[in-house]
C-alpha positions in Angstrom: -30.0 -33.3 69.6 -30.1 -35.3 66.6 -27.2 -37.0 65.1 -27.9 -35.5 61.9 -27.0 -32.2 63.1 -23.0 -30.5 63.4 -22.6 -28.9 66.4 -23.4 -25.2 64.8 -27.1 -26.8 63.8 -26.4 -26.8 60.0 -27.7 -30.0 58.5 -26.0 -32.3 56.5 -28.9 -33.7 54.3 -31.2 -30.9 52.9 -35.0 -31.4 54.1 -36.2 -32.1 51.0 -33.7 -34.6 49.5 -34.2 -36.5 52.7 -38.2 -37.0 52.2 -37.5 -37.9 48.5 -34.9 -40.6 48.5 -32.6 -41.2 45.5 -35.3 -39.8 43.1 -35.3 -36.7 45.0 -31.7 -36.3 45.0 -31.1 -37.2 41.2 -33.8 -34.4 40.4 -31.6 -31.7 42.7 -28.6 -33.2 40.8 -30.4 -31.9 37.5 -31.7 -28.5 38.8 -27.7 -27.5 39.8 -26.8 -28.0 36.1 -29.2 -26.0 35.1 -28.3 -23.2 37.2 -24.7 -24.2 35.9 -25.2 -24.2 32.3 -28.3 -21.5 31.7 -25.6 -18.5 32.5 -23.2 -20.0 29.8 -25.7 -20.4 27.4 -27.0 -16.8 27.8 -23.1 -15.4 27.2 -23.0 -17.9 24.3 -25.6 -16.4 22.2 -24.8 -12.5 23.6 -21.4 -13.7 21.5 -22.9 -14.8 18.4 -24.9 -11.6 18.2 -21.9 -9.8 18.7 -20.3 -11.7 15.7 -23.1 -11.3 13.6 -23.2 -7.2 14.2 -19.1 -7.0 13.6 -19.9 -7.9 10.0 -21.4 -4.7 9.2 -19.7 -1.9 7.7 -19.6 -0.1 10.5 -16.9 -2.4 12.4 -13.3 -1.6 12.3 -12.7 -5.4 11.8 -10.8 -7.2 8.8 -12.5 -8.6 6.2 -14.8 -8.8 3.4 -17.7 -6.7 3.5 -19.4 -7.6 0.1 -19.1 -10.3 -2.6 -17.0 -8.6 -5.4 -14.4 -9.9 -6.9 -10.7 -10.5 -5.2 -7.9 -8.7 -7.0 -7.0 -12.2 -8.4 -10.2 -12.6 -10.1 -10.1 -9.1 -11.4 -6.6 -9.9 -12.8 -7.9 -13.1 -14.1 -10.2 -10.9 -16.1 -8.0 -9.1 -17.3 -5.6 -11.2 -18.1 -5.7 -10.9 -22.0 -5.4 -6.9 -21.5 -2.2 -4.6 -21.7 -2.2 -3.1 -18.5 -3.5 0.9 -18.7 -4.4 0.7 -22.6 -7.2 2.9 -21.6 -5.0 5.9 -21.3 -3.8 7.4 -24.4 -0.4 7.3 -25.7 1.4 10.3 -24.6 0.0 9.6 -21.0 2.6 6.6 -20.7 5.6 4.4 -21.6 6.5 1.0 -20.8 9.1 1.3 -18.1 6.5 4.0 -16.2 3.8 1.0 -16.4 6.2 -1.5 -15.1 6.5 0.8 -11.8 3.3 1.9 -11.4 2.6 -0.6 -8.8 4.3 1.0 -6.3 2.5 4.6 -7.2 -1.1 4.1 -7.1 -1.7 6.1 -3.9 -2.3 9.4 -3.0 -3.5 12.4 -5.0 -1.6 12.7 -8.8 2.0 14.6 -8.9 4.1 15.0 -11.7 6.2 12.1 -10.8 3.5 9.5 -10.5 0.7 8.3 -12.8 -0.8 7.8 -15.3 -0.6 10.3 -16.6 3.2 10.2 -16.4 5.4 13.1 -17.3 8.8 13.2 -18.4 11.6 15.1 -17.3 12.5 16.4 -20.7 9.5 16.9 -23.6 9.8 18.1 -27.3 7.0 19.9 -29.2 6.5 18.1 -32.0 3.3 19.8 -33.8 3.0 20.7 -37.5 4.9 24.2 -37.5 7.9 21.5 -36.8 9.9 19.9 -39.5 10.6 16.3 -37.9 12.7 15.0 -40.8 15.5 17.3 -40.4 15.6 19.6 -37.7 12.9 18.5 -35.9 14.4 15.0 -35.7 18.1 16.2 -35.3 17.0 17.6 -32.5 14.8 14.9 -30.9 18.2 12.9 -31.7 20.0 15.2 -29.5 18.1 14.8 -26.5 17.9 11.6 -26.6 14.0 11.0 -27.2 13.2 7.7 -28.4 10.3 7.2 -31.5 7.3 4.7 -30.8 7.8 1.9 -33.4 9.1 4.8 -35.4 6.2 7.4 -34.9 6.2 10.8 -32.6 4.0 9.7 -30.4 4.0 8.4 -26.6 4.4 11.2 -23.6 8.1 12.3 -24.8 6.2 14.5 -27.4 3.5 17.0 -27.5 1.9 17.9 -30.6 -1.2 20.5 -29.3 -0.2 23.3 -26.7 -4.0 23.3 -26.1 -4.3 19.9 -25.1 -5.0 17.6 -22.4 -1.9 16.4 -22.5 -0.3 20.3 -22.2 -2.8 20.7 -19.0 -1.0 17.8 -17.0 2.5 18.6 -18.5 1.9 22.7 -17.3 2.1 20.9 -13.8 5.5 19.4 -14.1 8.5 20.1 -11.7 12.1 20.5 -12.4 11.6 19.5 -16.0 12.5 21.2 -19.8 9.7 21.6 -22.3 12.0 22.1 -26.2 10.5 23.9 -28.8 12.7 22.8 -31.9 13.4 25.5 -35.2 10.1 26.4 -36.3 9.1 26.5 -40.0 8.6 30.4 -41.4 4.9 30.0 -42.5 3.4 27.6 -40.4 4.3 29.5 -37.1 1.5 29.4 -34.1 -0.2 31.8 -32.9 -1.9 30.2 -29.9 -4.9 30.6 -28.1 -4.6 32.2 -24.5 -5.6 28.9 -23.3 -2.2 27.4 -24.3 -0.9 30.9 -23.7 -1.8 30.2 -20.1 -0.9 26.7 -19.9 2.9 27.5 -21.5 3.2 30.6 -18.9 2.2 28.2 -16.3 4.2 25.9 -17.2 7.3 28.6 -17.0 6.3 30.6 -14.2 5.3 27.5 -11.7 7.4 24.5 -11.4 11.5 25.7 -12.2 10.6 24.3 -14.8 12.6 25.7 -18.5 10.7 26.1 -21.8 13.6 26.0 -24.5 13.1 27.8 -27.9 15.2 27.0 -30.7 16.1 28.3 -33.8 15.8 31.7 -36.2 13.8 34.3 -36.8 10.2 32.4 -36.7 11.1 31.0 -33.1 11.8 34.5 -32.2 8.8 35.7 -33.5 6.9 32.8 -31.5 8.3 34.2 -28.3 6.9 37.8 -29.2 3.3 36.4 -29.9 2.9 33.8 -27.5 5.0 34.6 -24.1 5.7 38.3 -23.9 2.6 40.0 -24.1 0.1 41.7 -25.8 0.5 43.1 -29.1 2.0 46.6 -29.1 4.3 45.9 -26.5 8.1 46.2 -26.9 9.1 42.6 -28.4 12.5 40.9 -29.4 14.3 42.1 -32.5 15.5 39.5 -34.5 18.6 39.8 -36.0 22.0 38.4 -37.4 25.4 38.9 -37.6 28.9 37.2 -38.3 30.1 34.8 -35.8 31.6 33.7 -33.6 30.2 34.3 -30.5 31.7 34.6 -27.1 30.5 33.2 -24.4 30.1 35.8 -21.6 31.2 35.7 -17.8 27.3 35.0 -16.4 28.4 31.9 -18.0 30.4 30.8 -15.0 28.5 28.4 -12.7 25.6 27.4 -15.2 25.2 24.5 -17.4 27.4 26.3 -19.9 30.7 27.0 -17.9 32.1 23.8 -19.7 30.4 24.9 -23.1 33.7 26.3 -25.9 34.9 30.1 -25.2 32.8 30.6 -28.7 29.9 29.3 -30.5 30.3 29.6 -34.5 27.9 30.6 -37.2 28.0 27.9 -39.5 27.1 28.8 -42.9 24.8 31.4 -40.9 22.7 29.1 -39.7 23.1 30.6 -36.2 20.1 33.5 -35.3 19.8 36.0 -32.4 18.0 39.1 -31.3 19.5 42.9 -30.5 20.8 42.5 -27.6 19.1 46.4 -26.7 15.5 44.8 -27.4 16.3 42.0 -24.0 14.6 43.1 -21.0 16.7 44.0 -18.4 16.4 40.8 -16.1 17.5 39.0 -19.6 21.0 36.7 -19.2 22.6 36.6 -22.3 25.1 34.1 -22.4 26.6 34.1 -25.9 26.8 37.3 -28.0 29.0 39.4 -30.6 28.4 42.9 -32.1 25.4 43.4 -30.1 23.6 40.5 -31.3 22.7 37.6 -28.3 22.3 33.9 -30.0 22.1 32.2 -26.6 19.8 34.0 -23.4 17.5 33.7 -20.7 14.5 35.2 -19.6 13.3 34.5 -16.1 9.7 33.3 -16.1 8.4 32.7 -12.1 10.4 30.4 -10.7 11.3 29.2 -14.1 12.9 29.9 -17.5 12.1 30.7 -20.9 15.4 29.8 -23.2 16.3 31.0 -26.6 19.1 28.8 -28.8 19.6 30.4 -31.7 20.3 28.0 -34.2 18.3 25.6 -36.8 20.0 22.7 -36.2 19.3 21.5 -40.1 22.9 20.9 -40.0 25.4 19.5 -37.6 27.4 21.3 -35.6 29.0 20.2 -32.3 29.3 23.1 -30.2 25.6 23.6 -30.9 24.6 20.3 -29.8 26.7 20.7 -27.0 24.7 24.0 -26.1 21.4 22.5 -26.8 22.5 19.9 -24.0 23.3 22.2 -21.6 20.4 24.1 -22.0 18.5 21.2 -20.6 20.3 21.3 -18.1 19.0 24.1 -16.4 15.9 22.3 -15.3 18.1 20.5 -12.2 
């Protein structure tokens, strides 16, 4: 046997390096690191592929899929702009802006925006006298002007409005109807007609009416009903008024036992022309000043009083009132 040989017969020198010499083995040298590295390469470019078909939309990876602009840059263009000046005025105020960062997502509710909604609204249309009553009660509720103008979303001016669409989805929230002027008094469309009963009947929500005869007469056209149907009777009588035992666990429990006239400034209806499922809080001689009507799951109020003057026990009430929204 030859010496180059183990005792099992493998060889330890390959035939072919042998017959070649150095140069042979240097070449065999070379053709191992190609069968080394021509694997690596082919899982090196399987990756890049890979990479190149994960920036697609279609991958669930992070990152940008486009060129537009950052938010920063969109800022940056906006940077001399008030922040939702699009929207018009009674679809915002400044504090609702401030926190509207934290709201953008979702679908719209009442409580987010814009448009945002507040939890207590005044009409504030023409058929409203906003330098006495008007404003007395606006002053009561504690709605604040717009560089001294009615405007912004603490107002509405237009029950057939865009404005009146959004606020008919409110929650939990009073819509005031101040002392309305004898011969300016709406008659509304049955658009708004819808939008006011929706607003009513759908979110516990309470539309307060205030004032005399003409706000009794609004009730009649606009809220209960076609024409030919039996309506409130207005009426009057002398005061005071006693606050009745349905009063007890309402907003008005800590309202005075009475509520005076006041140089009969103080208005009501018969208390026989009330349907039956009317509350009628304060009342003498058969007259009602104060009562509810249920409306859905909400309320339609009546505060019979024209609030050209003051009177404390009558702001008090008007308070309360709002109250009933909770």
């Amino acid at each position: 046997r030859s010496q180059t040989t183990m005792a099992q017969g493998v060889p330890l020198v390959r035939p072919l390096e042998a017959g070649l010499g150095a140069e042979g083995s240097r070449r065999a040298d070379s053709r191992r690191r190609l069968l080394v590295l021509a694997p690596l390469a082919t899982l090196a470019l399987v990756a890049c592929c890979v990479a190149l078909a994960g920036d697609g939309s279609g991958s669930g990876e992070a990152g940008p899929v486009s060129d537009a602009m950052s938010k920063g840059q969109v800022d940056h263009m906006f940077r001399d702009k008030v922040f939702l000046e699009d929207y018009p005025k009674w679809a915002k105020t400044v504090p609702q802006i401030n926190a509207v960062g934290g709201l953008n997502h979702g679908e719209w509710k009442y409580y987010k925006g814009p448009p945002f909604l507040q939890r207590v609204t005044m009409y504030s249309g023409t058929d409203v006298d906003i330098s006495r009553s008007g404003n007395l009660v606006r002053r009561v509720l504690g709605l604040p002007l717009s560089f001294g103008k009615w405007e912004g979303n603490s107002f509405l001016d237009n029950f057939d409005s865009q404005q009146m669409r959004f606020l008919a989805s409110n929650q939990h929230s009073a819509l005031v109807i101040p002392p309305l002027t004898e011969g300016n008094m709406p008659l509304l469309p049955d658009v708004a007609k819808g939008l006011l009963h929706t607003y009513a009947a759908v979110g516990h929500n309470t539309l307060i009416v205030c004032g005399g005869a003409a706000s009794v007469n609004f009730i009649n056209m606009n809220l209960l009903g076609t024409e030919g149907e039996r309506h409130l009777a207005p009426a009057w009588t002398r005061g005071p008024y006693e606050k009745q035992e349905v009063a007890v666990g309402t907003p008005f429990q800590t309202l005075p036992v009475t509520l005076p006239n006041v140089k009969n400034h103080a208005h009501g209806v018969r208390k026989e022309s009330l349907p039956k499922e009317a509350v009628s809080y304060f009342e003498t001689d058969g007259v009602s000043v104060v009562f509810s009507l249920p409306f859905g799951a909400g309320n339609l109020m009546f505060v019979g009083f024209d609030y050209t003057i003051l009177s404390r026990p009558w702001v008090e009430t008007l308070i309360s009132a709002a109250q009933f929204a909770n």
